[in-house]
Wavefront OBJ file of the C-alpha trace (Angstrom):
o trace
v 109.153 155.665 168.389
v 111.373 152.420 167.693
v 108.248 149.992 169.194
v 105.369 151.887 167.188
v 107.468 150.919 163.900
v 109.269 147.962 164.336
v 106.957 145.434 162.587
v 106.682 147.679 159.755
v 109.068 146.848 156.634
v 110.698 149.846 156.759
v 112.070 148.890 160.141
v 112.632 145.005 159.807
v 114.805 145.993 156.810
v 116.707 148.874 158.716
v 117.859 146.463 161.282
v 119.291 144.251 158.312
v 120.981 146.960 156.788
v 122.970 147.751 160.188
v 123.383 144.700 161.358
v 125.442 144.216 158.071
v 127.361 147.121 158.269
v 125.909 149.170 156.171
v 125.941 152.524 158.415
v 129.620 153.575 157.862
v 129.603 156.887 160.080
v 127.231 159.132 162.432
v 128.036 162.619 162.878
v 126.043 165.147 165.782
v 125.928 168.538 166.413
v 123.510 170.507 168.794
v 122.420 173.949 168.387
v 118.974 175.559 169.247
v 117.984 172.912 171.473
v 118.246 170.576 168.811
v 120.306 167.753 167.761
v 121.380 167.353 163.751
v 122.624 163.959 162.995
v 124.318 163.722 159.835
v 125.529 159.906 158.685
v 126.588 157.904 155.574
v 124.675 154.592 154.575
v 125.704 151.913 151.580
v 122.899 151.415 149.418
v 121.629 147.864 149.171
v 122.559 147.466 145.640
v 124.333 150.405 143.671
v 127.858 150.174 144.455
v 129.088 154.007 143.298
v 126.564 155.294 145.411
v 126.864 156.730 149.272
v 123.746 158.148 151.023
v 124.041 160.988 153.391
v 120.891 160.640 156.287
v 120.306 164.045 157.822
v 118.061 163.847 161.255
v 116.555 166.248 163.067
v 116.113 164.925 166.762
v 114.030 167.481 169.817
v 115.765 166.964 173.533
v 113.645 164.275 174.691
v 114.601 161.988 171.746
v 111.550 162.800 168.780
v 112.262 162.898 165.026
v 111.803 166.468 164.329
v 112.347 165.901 160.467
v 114.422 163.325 158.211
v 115.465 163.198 154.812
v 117.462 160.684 152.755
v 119.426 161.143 148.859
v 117.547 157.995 147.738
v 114.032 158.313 145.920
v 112.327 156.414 149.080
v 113.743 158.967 151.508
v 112.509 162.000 150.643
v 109.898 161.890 153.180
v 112.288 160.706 155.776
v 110.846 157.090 155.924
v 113.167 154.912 154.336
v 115.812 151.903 155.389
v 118.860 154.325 155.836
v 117.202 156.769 158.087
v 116.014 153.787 160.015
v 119.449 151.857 160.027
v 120.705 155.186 161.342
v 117.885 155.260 164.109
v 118.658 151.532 165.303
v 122.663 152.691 165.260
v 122.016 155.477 167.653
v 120.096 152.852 169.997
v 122.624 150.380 170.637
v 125.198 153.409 170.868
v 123.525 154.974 173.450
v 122.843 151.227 174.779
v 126.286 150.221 175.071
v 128.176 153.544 175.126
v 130.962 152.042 177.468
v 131.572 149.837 174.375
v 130.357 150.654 171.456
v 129.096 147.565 168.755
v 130.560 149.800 166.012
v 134.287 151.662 166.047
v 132.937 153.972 163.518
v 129.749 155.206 165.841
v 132.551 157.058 168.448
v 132.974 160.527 168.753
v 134.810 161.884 165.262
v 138.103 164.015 165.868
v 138.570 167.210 163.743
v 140.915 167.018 161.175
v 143.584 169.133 163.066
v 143.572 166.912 165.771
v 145.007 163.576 163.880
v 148.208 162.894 163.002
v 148.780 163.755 159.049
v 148.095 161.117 156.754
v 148.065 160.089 152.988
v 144.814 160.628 151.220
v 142.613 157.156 151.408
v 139.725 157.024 149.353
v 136.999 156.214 151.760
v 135.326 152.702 151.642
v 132.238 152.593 149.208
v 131.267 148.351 149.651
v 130.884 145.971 152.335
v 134.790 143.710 152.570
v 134.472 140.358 150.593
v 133.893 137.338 152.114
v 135.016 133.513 151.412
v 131.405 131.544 151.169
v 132.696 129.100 153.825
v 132.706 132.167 156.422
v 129.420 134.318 154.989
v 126.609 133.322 157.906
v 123.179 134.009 156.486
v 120.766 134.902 159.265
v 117.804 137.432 160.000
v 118.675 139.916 162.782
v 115.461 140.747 164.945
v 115.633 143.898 167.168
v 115.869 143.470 170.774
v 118.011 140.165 170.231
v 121.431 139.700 170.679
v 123.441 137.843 168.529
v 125.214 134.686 169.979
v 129.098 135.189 169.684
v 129.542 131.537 169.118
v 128.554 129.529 166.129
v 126.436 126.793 167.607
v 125.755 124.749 164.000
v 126.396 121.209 164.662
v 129.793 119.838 164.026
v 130.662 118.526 159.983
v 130.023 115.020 159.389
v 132.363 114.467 156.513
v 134.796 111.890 156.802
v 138.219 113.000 156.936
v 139.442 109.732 156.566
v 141.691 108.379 153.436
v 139.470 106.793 150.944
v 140.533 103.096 151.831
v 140.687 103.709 155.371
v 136.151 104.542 155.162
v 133.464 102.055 156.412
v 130.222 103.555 155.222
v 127.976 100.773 156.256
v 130.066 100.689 160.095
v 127.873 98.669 162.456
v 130.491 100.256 165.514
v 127.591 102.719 166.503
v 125.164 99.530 166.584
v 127.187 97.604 168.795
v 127.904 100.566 171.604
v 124.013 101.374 171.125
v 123.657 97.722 172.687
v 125.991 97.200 174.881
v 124.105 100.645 176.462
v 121.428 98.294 176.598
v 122.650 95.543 178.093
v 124.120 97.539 180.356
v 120.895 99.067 181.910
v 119.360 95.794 181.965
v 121.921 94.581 184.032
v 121.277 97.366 186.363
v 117.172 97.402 186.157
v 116.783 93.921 186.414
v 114.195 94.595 183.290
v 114.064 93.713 179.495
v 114.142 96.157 176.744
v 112.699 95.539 173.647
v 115.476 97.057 171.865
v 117.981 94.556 172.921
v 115.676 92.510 170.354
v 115.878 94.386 167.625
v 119.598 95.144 167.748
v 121.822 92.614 165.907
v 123.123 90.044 168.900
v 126.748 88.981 169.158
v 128.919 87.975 171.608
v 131.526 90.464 172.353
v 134.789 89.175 171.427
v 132.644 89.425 167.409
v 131.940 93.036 168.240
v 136.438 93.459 169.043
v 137.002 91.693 165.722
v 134.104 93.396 163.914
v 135.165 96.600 165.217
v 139.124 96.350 164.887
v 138.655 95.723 161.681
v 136.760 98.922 160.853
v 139.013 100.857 162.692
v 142.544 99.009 161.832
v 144.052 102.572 160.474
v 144.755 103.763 163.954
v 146.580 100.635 164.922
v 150.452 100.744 164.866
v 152.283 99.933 161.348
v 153.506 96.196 161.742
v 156.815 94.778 159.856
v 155.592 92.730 156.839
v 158.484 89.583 156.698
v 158.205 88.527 152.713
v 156.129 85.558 152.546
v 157.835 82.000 151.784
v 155.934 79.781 149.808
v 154.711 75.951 151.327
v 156.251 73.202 149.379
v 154.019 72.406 146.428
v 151.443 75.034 147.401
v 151.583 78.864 147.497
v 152.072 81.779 145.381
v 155.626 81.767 144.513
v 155.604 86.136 144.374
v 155.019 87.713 147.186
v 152.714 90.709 146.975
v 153.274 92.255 150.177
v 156.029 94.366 148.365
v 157.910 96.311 151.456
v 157.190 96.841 154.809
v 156.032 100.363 155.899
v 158.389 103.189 156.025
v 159.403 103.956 159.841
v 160.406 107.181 159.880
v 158.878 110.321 158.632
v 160.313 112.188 156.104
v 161.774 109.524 153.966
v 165.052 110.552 151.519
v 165.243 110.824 148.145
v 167.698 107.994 148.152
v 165.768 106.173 150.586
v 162.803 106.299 147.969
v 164.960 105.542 145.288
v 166.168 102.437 147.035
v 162.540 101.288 147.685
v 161.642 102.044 144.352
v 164.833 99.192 143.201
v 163.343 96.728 146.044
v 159.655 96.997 144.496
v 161.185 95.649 140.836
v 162.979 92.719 143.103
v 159.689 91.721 144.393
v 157.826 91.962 140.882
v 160.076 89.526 139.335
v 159.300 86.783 138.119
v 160.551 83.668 136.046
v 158.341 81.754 133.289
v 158.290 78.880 135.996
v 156.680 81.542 138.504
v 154.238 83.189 135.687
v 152.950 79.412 134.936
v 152.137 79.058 138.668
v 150.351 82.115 139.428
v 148.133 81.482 136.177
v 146.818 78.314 137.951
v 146.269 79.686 141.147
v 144.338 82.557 139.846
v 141.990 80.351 138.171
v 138.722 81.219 138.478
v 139.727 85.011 138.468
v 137.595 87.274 140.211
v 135.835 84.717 142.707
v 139.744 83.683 143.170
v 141.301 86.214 146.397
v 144.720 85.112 144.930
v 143.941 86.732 141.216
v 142.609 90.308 143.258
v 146.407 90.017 145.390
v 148.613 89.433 142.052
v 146.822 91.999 139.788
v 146.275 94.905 142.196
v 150.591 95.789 141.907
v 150.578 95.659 138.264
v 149.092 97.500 134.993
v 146.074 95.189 133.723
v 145.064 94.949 130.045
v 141.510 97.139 130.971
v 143.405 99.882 131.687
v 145.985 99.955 128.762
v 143.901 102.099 127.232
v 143.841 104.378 130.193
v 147.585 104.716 130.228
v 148.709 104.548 126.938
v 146.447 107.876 126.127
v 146.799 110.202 128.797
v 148.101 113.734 128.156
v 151.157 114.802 129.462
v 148.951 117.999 130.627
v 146.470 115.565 132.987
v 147.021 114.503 136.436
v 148.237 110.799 136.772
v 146.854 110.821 140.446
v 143.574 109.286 139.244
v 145.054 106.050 136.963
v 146.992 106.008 139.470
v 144.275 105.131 142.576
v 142.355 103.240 139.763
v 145.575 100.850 138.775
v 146.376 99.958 142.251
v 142.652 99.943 143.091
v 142.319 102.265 146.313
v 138.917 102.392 145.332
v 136.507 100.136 145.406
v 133.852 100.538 142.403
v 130.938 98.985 143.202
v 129.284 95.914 140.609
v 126.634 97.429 138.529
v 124.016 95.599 137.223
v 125.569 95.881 133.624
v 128.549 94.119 135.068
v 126.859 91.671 136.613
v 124.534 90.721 133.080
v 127.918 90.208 131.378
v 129.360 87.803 134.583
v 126.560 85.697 134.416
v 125.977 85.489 130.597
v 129.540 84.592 130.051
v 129.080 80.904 130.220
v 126.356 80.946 127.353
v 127.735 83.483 125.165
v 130.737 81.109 125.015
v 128.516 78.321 124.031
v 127.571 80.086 121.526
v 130.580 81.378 120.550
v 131.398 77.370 120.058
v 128.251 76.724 118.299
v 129.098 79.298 115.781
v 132.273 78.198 115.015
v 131.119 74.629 114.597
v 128.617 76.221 111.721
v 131.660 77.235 109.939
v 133.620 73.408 110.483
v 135.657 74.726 112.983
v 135.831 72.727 116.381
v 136.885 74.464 119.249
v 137.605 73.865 122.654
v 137.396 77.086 125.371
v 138.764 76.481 128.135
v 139.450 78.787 131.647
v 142.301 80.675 133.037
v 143.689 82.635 135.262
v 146.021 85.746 135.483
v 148.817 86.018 132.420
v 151.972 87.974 133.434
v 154.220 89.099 131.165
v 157.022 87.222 131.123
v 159.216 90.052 130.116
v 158.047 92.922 131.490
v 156.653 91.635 134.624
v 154.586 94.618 135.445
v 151.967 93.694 133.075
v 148.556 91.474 133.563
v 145.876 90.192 131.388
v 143.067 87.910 132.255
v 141.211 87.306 129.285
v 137.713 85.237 129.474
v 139.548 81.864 128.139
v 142.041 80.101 125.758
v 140.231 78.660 122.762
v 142.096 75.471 121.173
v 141.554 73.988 117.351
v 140.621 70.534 118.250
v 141.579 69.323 115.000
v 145.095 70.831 115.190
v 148.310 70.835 117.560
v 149.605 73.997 115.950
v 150.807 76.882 118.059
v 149.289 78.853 115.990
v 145.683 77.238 115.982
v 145.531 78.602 119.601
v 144.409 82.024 121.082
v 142.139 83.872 123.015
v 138.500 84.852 123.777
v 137.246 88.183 125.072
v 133.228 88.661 125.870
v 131.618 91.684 125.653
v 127.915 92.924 126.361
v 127.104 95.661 124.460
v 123.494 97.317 125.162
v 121.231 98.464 122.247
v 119.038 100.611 121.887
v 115.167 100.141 121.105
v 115.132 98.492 117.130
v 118.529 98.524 117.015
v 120.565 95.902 115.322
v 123.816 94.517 117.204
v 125.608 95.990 113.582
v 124.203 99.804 113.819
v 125.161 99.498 117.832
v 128.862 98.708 117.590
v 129.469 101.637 114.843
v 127.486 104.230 117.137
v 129.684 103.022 120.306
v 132.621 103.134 117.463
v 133.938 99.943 118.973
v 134.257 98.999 114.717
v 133.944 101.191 111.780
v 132.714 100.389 108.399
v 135.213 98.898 106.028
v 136.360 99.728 102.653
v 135.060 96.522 100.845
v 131.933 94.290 101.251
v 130.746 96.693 104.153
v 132.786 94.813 106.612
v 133.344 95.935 109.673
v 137.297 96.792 111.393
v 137.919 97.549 114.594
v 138.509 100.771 116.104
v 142.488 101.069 117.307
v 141.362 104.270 119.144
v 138.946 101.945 121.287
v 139.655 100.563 124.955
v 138.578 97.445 123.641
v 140.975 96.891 120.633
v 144.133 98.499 123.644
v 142.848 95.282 126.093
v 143.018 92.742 123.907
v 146.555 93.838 122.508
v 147.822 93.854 125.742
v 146.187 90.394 126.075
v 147.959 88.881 123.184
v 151.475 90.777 123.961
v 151.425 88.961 127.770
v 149.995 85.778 126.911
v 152.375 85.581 124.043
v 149.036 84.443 122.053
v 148.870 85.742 117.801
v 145.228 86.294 117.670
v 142.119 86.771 119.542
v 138.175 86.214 118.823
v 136.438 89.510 120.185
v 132.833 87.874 121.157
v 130.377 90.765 121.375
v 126.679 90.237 122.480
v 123.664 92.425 121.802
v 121.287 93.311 124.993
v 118.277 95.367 125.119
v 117.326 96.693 128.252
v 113.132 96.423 128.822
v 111.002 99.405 130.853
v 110.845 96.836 133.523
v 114.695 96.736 134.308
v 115.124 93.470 132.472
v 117.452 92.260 129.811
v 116.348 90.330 126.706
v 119.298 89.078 124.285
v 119.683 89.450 120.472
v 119.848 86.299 118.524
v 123.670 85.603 117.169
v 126.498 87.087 118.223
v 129.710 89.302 116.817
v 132.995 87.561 116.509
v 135.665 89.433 114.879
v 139.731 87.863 114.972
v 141.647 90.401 115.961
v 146.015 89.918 115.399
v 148.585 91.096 117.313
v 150.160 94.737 115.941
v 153.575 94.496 116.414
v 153.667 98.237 115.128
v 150.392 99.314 117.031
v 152.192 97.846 120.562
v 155.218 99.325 119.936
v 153.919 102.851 120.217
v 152.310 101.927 123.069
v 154.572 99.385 125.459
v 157.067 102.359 125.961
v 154.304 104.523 127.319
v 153.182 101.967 130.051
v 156.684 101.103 131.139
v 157.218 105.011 131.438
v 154.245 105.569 133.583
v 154.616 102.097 135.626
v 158.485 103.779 136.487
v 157.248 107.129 137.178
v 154.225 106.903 138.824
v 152.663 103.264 139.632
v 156.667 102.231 141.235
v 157.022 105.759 143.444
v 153.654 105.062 144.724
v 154.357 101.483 145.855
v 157.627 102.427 147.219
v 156.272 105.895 148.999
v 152.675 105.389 148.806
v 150.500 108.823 149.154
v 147.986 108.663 146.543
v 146.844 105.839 149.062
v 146.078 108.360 151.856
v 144.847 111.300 150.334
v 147.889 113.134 149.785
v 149.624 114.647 146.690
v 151.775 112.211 144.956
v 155.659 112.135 144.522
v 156.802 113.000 141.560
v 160.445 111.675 140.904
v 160.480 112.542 137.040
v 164.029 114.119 136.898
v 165.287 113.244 140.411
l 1 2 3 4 5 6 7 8 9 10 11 12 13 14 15 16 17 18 19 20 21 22 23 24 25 26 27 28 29 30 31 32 33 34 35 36 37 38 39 40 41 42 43 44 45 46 47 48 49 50 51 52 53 54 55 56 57 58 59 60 61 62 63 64 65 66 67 68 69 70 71 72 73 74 75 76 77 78 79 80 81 82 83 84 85 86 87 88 89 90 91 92 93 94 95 96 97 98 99 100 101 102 103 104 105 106 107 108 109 110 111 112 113 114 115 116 117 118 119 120 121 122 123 124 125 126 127 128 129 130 131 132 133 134 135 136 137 138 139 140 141 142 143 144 145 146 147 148 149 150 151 152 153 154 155 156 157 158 159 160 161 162 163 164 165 166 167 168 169 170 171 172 173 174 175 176 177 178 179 180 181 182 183 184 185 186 187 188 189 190 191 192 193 194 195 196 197 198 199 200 201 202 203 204 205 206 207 208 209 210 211 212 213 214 215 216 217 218 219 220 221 222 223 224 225 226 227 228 229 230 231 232 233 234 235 236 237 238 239 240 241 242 243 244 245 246 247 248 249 250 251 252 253 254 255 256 257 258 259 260 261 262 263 264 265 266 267 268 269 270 271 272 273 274 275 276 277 278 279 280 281 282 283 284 285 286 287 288 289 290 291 292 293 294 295 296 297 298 299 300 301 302 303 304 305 306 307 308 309 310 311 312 313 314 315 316 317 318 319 320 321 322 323 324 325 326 327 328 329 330 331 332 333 334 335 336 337 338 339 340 341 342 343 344 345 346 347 348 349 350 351 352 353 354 355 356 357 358 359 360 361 362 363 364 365 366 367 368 369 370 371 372 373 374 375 376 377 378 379 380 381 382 383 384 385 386 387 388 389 390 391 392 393 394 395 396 397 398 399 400 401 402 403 404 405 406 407 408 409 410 411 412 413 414 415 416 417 418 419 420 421 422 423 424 425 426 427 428 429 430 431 432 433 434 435 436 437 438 439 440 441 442 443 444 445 446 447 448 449 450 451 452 453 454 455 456 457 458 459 460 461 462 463 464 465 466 467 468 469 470 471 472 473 474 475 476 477 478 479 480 481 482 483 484 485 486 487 488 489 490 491 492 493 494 495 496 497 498 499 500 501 502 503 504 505 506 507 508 509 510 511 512 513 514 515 516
């Protein structure tokens, strides 16, 4: 009867419903040369519902009658009677071991043990979506016990420790090659294609992609070269030996860290002239990576008490590396004509300046701080302290006919003033954060905030509004104030723990000292 009805619907969805689990019990009795199966079906959707299936079977295995509680089974052809049907197959199939505990022979109440009342089970148990295995049953096959989906191909590696664009694969892939060449005497045109290098390249290439596995080396502080040389070392401490470290132990690392970070005004002078050039400069990446940098004052100085620090953390000691968009590469290579500019303007209003480059400012009393702004701009007409400062460049993009004004009060980088329509900066922007930080390491009073307009075209392509923005901006002695203490508080906490004990770095949970 099974084979004349199992491509009908009713049967392909009675082998789903007891393959799932929906058939909870089957209950027999014989009498008059006939068999009465009674059993007890979940419903596919309703949840306060149970269906009782009552079968009538003749001695050679024929449905006599059926009938079923739901609307579709009152003729005896719906998915419960047939999820009962499939149930009494495999039973009888495997009756040495039956597929289902609950298809055995039933005792009679008087002959278990007493027990409290347990109301019976009305749902299918709930399942975490990582374990749920969607998949059609078909009748006749058996399910394979093992789970034969291929293997996960996430990286479990720490963020740092990742090579997405590895070329290991590449290299074994041709040394396979070579290898059956060797043997066959023959040529294979893949050894063509394949990238060719010797194989002491393909060691380095691939020691270096694979350098977290190789034992933790002692890092001896680096002496400077006479007349040449940073004169702070930035490898801080060596790693820690042995696993778990001690709170004191920590604590003691932590004191060694603020050893290393010092620095006199003859060491900040240094370090500003052999960061020059900043970002195409390896030394400027080495000194600012340990320390908080005026971009993310802002960061810092505003974070809730109720946020996790793990992520200005991995962002101030740059774990990550964020990848150059093409925004950040418009503003690198415009720099050296908005200056121009910048000079041009001034000139217009009988001021001569002089801009001229630098490196990486630290502070020279809180040593933990950085700034690199874009240059130092110099009165040529004056040898006044004063007359010097700084310059900080920024692109700002516009939108289609909008003016460079209307742009910097919808990105609220200034708001309108109270008189003459003037505009004032924002001191809840990033930007007006940076450039106080700027002026607090490089000891500098004021700072010309160069902003240039860019609209970007339907073909990708930048086109640049005529003029730019320049707006003086003084050090707040009051505005830093509020702010300094928070970035020394989170530097101590957080930034210091991390450098002593680091475990942001590999993926872990960070140490939190805060009343240790």
């Amino acid at each position: 009867m099974l084979k004349a009805i199992i491509h009908r619907k009713t049967s392909c969805q009675g082998i789903q419903f007891f393959k799932s689990g929906h058939v909870l019990s089957i209950k027999c009795r014989e009498s008059d040369g006939k068999f009465y199966v009674k059993s007890q079906v979940l419903p596919s959707m309703k949840k306060t519902v149970l269906y009782n299936c009552f079968i009538v079977f003749n001695k050679d295995g024929s449905v006599v009658t059926a009938y079923d509680g739901c609307p579709a089974g009152v003729d005896g052809r719906c998915n419960h009677v047939t999820s009962t049907l499939f149930a009494l197959e495999e039973f009888f199939k495997q009756s040495k071991a039956p597929v289902n505990p609950s298809l055995t022979p039933a005792l009679s109440c008087t002959s278990k043990p007493c027990a409290w009342n347990v109301p019976r089970k009305r749902k299918i148990d709930n399942l975490p979506i990582a374990k749920a295995k969607f998949k059609k049953h078909q009748h006749g096959k058996l399910s394979k016990s093992e789970d034969k989906s291929p293997p996960s191909t996430r990286d479990v590696r720490a963020p740092h420790q990742q090579y997405p664009n590895t070329n290991t694969d590449m290299y074994n892939l041709l040394h396979h090659v070579k290898e059956i060449e060797n043997k066959t005497g023959k040529k294979m045109a893949l050894s063509l294609i394949l990238p060719q290098k010797t194989l002491e390249e393909n060691k380095e290439t691939i020691l270096v992609e694979h350098n977290y596995c190789t034992p933790l080396t002692h890092i001896e502080p680096v002496e400077p070269e006479q007349g040449n040389g940073s004169p702070v070392s930035t490898e801080l401490l060596s790693p820690v030996k042995c696993h778990p470290v001690s709170l004191e132990e920590i604590k003691e690392r932590c004191i060694k860290v603020k050893k290393r970070l010092f620095a006199d005004e003859k060491d900040v002078d240094q370090i500003e002239k052999e960061t020059m050039g900043q970002s195409v400069n390896e030394n400027w990446n080495l000194h600012r990576k340990i320390r908080i940098t005026a971009s993310k004052c802002h960061q810092i100085a505003t974070l809730q008490a109720t946020t996790s620090p793990t992520k200005a953390i991995s962002e101030v000691l740059h774990y990550k590396q964020i990848p150059q968009t093409i925004y950040m590469k418009e503003g690198l290579s415009r720099e050296g004509a908005v200056i121009a500019e910048y000079i041009k303007s001034r000139k217009l209003n009988n001021q001569n300046v002089l801009v001229k480059p630098c490196g990486l400012f630290m502070s020279k009393s809180h040593n933990f701080l950085a700034a690199s702004p874009d240059g130092l701009v110099y009165n040529a007409d004056s040898t006044e302290p004063s007359s010097s400062g700084l310059i900080e460049i920024k692109l700002v993009f516009l939108k289609e006919n909008e003016t460079l004004h209307d742009g910097l009060i919808r990105k609220r980088i200034f708001l309108p003033g109270s008189t003459d329509g003037q505009l004032v900066i924002n001191q809840k922007h990033k930007y007006h954060y940076q450039v106080q930080q700027q002026l607090f390491v490089t000891e500098k009073s004021w700072v010309d905030l160069v902003i240039k307009g860019v609209k970007e075209l339907t073909d990708r392509s930048f086109v640049d509004i005529e003029g730019v923005f320049i707006s003086t901006v003084n050090f707040d002695r009051k505005f830093w104030s509020s702010v300094l203490p928070k970035l020394e508080a989170f530097y101590n906490e957080h930034i210091l723990v991390e450098l002593a004990y680091p475990r942001v770095k590999y993926g872990l949970s960070r140490f939190d000292m805060r009343g240790c």
